[in-house]
C-alpha positions in Angstrom: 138.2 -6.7 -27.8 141.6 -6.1 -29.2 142.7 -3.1 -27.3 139.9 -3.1 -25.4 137.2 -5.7 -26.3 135.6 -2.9 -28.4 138.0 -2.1 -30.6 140.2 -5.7 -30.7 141.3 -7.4 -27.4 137.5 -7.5 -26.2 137.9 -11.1 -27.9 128.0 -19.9 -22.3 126.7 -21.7 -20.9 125.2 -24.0 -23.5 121.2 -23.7 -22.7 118.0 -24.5 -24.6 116.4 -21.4 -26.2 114.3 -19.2 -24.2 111.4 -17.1 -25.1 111.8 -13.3 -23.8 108.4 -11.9 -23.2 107.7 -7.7 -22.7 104.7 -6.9 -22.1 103.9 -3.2 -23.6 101.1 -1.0 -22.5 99.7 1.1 -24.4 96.9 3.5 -24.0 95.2 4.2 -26.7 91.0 6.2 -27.3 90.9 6.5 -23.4 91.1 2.6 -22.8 94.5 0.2 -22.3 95.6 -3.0 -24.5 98.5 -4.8 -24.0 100.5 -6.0 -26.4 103.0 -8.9 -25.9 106.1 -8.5 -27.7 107.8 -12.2 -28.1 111.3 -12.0 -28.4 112.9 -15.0 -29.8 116.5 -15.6 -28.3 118.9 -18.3 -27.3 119.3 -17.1 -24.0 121.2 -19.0 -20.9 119.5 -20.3 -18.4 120.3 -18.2 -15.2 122.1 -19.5 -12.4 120.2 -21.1 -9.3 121.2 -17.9 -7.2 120.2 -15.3 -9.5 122.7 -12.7 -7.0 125.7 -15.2 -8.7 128.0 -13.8 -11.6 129.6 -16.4 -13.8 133.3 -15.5 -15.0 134.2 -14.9 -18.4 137.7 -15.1 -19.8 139.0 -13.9 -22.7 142.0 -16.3 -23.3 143.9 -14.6 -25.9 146.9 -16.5 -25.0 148.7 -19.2 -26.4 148.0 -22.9 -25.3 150.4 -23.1 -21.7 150.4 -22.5 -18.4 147.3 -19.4 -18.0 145.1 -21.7 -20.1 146.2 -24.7 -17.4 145.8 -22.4 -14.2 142.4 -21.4 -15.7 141.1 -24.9 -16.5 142.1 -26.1 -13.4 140.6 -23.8 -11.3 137.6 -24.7 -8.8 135.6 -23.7 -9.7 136.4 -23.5 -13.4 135.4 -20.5 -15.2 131.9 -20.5 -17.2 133.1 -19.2 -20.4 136.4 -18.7 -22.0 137.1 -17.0 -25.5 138.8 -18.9 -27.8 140.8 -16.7 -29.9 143.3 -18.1 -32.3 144.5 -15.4 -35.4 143.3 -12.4 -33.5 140.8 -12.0 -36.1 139.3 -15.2 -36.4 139.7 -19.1 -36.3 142.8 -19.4 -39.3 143.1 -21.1 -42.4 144.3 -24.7 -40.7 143.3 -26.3 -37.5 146.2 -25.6 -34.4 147.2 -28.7 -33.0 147.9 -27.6 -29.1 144.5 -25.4 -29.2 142.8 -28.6 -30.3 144.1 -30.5 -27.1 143.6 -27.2 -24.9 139.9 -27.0 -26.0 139.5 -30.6 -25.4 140.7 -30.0 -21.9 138.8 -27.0 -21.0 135.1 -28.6 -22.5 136.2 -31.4 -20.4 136.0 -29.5 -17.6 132.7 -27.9 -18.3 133.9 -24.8 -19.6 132.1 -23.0 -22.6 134.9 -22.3 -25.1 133.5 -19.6 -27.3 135.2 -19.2 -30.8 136.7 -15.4 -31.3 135.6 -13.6 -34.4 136.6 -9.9 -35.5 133.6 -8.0 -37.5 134.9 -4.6 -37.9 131.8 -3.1 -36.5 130.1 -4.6 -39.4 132.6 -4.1 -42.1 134.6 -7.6 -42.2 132.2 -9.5 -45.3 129.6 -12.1 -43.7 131.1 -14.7 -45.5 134.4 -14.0 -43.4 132.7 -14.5 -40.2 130.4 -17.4 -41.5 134.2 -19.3 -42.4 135.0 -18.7 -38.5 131.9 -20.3 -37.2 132.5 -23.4 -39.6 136.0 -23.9 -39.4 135.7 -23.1 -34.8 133.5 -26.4 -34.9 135.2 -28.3 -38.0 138.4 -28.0 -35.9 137.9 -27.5 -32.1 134.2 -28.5 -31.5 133.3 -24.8 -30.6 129.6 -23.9 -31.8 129.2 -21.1 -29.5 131.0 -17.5 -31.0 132.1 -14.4 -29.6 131.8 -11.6 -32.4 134.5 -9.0 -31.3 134.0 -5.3 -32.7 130.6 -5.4 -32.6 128.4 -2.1 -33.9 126.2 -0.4 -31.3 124.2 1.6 -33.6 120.5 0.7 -34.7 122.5 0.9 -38.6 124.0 -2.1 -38.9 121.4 -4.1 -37.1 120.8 -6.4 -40.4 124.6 -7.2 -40.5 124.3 -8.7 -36.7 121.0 -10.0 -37.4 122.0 -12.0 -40.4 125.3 -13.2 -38.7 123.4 -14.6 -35.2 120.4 -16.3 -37.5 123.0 -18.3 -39.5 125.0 -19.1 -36.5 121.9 -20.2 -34.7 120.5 -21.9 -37.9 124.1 -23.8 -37.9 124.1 -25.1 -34.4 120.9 -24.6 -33.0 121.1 -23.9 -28.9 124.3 -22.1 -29.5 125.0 -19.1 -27.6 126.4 -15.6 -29.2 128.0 -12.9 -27.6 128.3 -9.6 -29.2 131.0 -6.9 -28.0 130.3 -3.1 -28.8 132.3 -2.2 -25.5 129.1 -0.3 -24.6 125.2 -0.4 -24.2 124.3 -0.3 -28.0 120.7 0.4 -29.2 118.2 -1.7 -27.2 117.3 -3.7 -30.6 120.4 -5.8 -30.2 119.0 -7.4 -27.3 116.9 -9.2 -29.6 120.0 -10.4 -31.7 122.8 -11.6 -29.3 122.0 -14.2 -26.6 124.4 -12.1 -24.4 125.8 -8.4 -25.0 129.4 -7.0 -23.2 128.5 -3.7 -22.6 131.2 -2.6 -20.9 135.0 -3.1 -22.1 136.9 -0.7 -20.3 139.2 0.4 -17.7 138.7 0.9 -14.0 139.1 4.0 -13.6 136.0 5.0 -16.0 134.5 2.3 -14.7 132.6 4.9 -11.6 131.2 7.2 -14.6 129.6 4.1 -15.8 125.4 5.0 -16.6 123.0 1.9 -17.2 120.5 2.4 -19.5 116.7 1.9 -17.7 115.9 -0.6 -20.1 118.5 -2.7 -18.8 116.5 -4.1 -16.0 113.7 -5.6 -18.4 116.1 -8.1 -18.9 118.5 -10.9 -16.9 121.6 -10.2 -15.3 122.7 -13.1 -17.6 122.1 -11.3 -20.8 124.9 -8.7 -20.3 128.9 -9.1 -19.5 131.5 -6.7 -18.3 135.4 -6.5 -19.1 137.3 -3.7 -16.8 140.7 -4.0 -17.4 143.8 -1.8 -15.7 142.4 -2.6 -12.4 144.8 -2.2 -9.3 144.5 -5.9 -7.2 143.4 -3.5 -3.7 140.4 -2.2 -6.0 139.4 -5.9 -7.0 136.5 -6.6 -4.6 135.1 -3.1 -5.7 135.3 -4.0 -9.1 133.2 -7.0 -9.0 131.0 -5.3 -6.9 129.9 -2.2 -9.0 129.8 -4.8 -12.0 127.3 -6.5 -10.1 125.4 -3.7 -9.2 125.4 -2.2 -12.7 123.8 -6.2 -13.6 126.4 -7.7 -15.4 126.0 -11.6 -15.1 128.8 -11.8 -16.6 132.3 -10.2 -15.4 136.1 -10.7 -15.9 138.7 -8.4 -14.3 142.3 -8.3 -14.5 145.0 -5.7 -14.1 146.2 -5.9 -17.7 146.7 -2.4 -19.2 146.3 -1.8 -23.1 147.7 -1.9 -25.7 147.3 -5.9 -24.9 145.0 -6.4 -21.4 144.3 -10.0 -22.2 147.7 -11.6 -22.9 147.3 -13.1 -19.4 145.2 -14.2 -16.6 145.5 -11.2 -13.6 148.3 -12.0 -11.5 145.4 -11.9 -9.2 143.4 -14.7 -10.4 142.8 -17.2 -7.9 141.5 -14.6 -5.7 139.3 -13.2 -8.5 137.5 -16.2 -9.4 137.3 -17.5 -5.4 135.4 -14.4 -4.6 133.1 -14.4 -7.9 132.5 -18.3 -6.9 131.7 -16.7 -3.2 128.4 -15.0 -4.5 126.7 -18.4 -4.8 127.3 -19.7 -1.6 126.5 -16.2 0.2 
């Protein structure tokens, strides 16, 4: 997410796992079998209102005053991304993120631990230091992998990298960021995909894959950043119409979108909250 969550600044819920079931048909010497395909991922569970998004902030800002306003809020977001280095979780544990993660798990917030990949170029071992060190130091199991690859090429990197982190901390969620719908197979590797990290005004030349709709809204998240505050309400909407369960907004421009909350974040997260109650 790092200039966009695809390429830097794109820096859950904790649930049970969840057993995705597709049911193929396929018609075969003039008669029909169908064949289950069990997909095994640790999804979230979806919210009681299925028509409600859940926010998602990318918090790649120091421990202060947007971390407060966003802990504090009511409701408080569902997720925020914990990102410490800008590649990863550091060599030595931060004192003032230790106390800010404390405060935002407190308040039933997911913290998700940031991690850069490289679009599956930064060594395993890298990454698999990040998810140790997230919960050695801040008590974060769940992990955001940044610079995700959206082509069916380096599926055995991703695969790899989500088995240990599940093997780790089972029930842990991971998030993969390619910024865009990547091949269909990585639905079967991250719990939740952000398939959009962009700006507003690309956002109406958006196309959703069909396959999208075989699965929850919850499975896929959307970052549009650059957005005016009078186009706000139309943002969330075409999110939510594109099925994104997950969403986050703001009217940060690159090369940095997420160095703050929007200056229009109360409003932002009333009217997210506002879908539930509808």
């Amino acid at each position: 997410m790092k200039g966009g969550w695809s390429e830097r600044f794109p820096r859950l819920l904790r649930r049970g796992n969840r057993l995705a079931v597709a049911a193929l048909v396929i018609a075969a010497a003039g008669a029909v079998t169908t064949v289950l395909a069990i997909e095994a991922v640790s999804a979230p569970d979806p919210p009681a209102n299925p028509a409600c998004q859940s926010v998602v902030v990318p918090a790649y800002f120091s421990p202060g005053t947007d971390w407060t306003r966003a802990v504090d809020s009511q409701p408080a977001p569902r997720v925020m991304i914990l990102d410490i280095t800008g590649v990863g979780a550091g060599n030595a544990p931060d004192r003032r993120f230790q106390e800010t993660v404390r405060r935002a798990q407190a308040a039933g917030i997911t913290v998700m631990g940031y991690s850069a990949t490289d679009y599956g170029q930064r060594p395993v071992t890298s990454v698999e230091a990040d998810v140790q060190n997230y919960a050695a130091w801040y008590g974060v199991t769940d992990i955001f992998l940044d610079q995700s690859a959206s082509s069916s090429s380096q599926l055995a990197y991703y695969r790899d990298l989500t088995s240990y982190i599940h093997r780790l901390h089972p029930g842990s969620t991971v998030m993969l960021n390619p910024g865009t719908y990547p091949d269909r197979q990585y639905m079967s590797i991250g719990d939740i995909v952000m398939v959009y990290e962009n700006s507003y005004a690309n956002l109406g030349d958006l196309q959703v894959p069909s396959w999208v709709h075989d699965y929850p809204a919850a499975r896929f998240a959307f970052a549009i950043y650059a957005t005016p505050g009078s186009r706000l309400g139309d943002a969330i909407a075409q999110s939510r119409r594109r099925h994104a369960g997950y969403v986050y907004v703001t009217d940060g421009t690159q090369p940095d979108p997420y160095s703050t909350l929007p200056g229009y974040w109360s409003s932002e997260n009333s009217a997210i909250a506002a879908q539930c109650s509808a």
